[in-house]
N, C-alpha and C positions, 0 to 999 in steps of 0.2 A: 541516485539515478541520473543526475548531472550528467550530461553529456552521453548519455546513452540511447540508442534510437528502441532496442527491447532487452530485456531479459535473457541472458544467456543462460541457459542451466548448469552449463556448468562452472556460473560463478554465484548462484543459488539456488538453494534447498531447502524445501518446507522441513519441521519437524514437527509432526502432530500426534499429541496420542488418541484424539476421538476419531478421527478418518484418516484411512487411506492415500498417501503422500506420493506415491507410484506418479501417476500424470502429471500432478503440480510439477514434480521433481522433472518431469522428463519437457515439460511445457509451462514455467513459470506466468506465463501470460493467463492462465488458468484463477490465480488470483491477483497479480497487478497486469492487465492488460496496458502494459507500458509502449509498447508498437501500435495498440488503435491509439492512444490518449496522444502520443508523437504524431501523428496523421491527422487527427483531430486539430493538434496545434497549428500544426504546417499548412492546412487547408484554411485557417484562419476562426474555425468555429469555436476555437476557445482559447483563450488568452495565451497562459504561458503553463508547463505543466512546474509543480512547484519542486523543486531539484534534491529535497529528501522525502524519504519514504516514512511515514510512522508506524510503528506497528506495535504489538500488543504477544505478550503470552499469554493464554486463557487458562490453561491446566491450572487449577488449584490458586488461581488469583479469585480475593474476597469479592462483595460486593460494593464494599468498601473504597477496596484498593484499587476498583475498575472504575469508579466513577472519578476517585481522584487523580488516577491513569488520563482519564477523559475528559477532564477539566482542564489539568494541565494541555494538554493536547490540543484542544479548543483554544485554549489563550495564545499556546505557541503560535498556532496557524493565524487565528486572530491579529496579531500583532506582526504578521509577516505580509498582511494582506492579501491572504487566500479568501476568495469566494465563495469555491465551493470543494465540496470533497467528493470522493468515491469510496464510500464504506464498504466493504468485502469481509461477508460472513464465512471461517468458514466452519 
């Protein structure tokens, strides 16, 4: 997301199979609101937004494999010195 001010749809697409993809698909900002978090920047209310996105498949990942998913993930950002995040359920 380097260098992007938001989400263009059509250069992403949820795929999910517990809900309904329809809106995300049509309005990506739906789960990375990357237009407020750039506004947010610009306005000076938060640092820098950090220029990759992490993200997860949940279908049929253990709970195993989601925590070691999530560890990793925490160290990466960790060691990149990120703050804080925006965790988005969906």
């Amino acid at each position: 997301i380097d260098g992007q001010g938001s989400l263009n749809p059509d250069d992403w697409e949820s795929v999910h199979a517990g809900f309904y993809t329809g809106i995300v698909n049509q309005n990506p900002d739906y789960i990375l609101p990357l237009g407020t978090m750039r506004s947010l920047e610009s306005d000076g209310e938060i640092g820098r937004v950090h220029p990759w996105v992490l993200t997860t498949t949940g279908v049929g990942t253990t709970l195993a494999a989601g925590k070691s998913i999530g560890q990793e993930m925490a160290s990466e950002l960790k060691s990149e010195g990120v703050d804080a995040c925006l965790l988005v359920a969906t």
